[in-house]
Steps between C-alpha positions, in 0.01 A plus 500: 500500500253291337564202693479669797164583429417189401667336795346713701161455424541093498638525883201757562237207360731269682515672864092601492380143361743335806676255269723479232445357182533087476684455202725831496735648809541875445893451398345282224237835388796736574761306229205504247406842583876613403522291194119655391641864582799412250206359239317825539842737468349638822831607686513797214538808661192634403277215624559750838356789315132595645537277807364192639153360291413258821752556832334860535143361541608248758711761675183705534315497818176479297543187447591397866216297593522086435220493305591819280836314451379188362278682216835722427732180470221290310496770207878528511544100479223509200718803323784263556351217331380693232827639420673155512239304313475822198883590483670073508227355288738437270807346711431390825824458683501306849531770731217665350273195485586491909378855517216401313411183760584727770275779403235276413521382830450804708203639229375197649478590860424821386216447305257614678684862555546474181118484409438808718772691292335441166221671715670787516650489204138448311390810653754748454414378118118525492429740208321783649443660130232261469144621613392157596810416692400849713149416516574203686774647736248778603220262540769323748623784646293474828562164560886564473474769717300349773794267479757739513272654817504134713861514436595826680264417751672187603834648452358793755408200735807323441706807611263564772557181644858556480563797689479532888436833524160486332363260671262578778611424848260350792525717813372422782205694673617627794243754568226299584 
């Protein structure tokens, strides 16, 4: 199961970035996928317990959208990393250290995704016990919301644009 998900989510990075990686083919990632799953113990039966951790998310049509996808996969390939690098410090086998150049890889054409989910990530953490911290989001709360306002307008246009029906139709005068 494991290295489904993880197989997964390399052809996903694979299929939206248009091009495999240069120094791995995805049999290559698969083999060291299966020999990190037997590293990990992760074909236990209760690895299944709970369900999926990253599959779900990707499945979900909230994350549909290109862009969306590319902020998703960026954290995923940094949790990746971050699990590699913290759990092999002490042995690093060769299949891992190709996971590691592969994954290092794609953070890098993800990088800027990645940037925008540290973003998010930053302010689902903001500490909202603290008095100045909610100072300054209420002295910005305007400006976000004037934000948030342009947004639904062009979204309004957008969809406007979009649909026939709404559109005003030139008729002809034939009354005078």
């Amino acid at each position: 199961m494991a290295w489904k998900i993880c197989l997964f989510v390399f052809w996903a990075i694979g299929c939206s970035s248009g091009q495999d990686h240069p120094r791995s083919t995805f049999a290559d990632i698969k083999e060291s996928i299966t020999l990190l799953q037997k590293d990990f113990n992760a074909t236990l039966p209760d690895v299944a317990d709970g369900g999926d951790v990253f599959l779900h998310r990707l499945k979900s049509s909230l994350w549909s959208q290109d862009n969306e996808r590319k902020i998703l996969l960026a954290q995923m390939i940094s949790t990746y990393l971050e699990l590699l690098s913290t759990a092999t410090k002490s042995h690093t086998s060769a299949h891992v250290k190709e996971l590691l150049e592969a994954l290092t890889h794609y953070k890098e054409k993800y990088s800027e995704s990645l940037k925008k989910a540290k973003d998010i990530i930053e302010l689902s953490k903001l500490p909202l016990s603290d008095l100045k911290i909610q100072r300054k989001v209420i002295l910005e709360m305007y400006s976000v919301l004037l934000e948030v306002n342009k947004e639904e307008n062009r979204r309004k246009r957008r969809s406007r644009g979009q649909n026939p029906r709404d559109q005003k139709r030139c008729r002809p005068n034939l009354m005078g």
